[in-house]
PLY file of the C-alpha trace (Angstrom):
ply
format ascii 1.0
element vertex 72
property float x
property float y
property float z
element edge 71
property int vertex1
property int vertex2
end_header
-180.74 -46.57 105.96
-180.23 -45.34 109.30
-183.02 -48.14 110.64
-180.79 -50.67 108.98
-177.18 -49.79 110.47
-179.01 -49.36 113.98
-180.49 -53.24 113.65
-176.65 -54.37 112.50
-175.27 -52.92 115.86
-176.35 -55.79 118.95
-174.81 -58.79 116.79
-171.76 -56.68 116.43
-171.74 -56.00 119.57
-172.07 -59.91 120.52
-169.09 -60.68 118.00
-166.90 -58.62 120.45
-166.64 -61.38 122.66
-166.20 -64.13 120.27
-162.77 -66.07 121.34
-161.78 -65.37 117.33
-159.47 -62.46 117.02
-160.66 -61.80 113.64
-164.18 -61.77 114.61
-163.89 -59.32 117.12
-161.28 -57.20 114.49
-164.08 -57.08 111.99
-166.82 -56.44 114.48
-164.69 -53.36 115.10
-164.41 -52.31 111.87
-167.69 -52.68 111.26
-168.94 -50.90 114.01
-167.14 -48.14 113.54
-168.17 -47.68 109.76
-171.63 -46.97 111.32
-170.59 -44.12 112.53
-173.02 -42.66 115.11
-175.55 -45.11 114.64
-173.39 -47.89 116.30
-173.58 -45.44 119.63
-175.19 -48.28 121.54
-171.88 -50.24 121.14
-169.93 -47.56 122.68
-169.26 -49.35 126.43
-168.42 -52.80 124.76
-165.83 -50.90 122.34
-164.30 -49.02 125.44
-163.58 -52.79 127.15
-161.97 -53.51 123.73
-159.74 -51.24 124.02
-158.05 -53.58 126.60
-158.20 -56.71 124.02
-155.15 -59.02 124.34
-154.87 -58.05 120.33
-153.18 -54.31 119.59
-154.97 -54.41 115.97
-158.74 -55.18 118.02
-157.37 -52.13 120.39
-156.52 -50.37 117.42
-159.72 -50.60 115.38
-161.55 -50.47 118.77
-160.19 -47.08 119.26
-160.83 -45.78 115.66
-164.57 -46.98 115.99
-165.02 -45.04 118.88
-163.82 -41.97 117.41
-165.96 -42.50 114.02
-168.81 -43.38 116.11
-168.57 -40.30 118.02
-168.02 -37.99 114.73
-164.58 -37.26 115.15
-162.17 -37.98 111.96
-159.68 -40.78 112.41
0 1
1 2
2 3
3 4
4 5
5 6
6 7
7 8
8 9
9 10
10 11
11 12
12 13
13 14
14 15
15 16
16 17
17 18
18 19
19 20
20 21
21 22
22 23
23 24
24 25
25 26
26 27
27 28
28 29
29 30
30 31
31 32
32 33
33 34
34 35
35 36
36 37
37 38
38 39
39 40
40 41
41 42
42 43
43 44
44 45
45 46
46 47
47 48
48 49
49 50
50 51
51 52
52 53
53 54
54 55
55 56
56 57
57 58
58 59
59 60
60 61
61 62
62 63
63 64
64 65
65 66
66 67
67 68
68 69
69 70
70 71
């Protein structure tokens, strides 16, 4: 499963640039429901945290902390 989540995590990394708010909200999301498998997204999550959008900061911020183990 681990192999899976780790192939998921360069297009969700992509989607953090799309010009869609929602598309960069639920690359977010999803990102950070991989936990430490989405580690490799880590830097593009860290320039979300200065999205125009406080809920893509938001769930930016909460991905990085499930992605580095800690509990939201």
């Amino acid at each position: 499963m681990r192999g899976l989540r780790a192939k998921a995590v360069p297009g969700l990394t992509k989607m953090l640039a799309s010009g869609e708010l929602r598309v960069r909200a639920a690359a977010c999301v999803l990102l950070g429901s991989l936990g430490p498998a989405a580690n490799d997204a880590a830097d593009a999550l860290q320039r979300s945290l200065n999205d125009d959008d406080a809920y893509v900061r938001f769930a930016a911020a909460k991905a990085l902390k499930a992605i580095a183990g800690s509990k939201p």
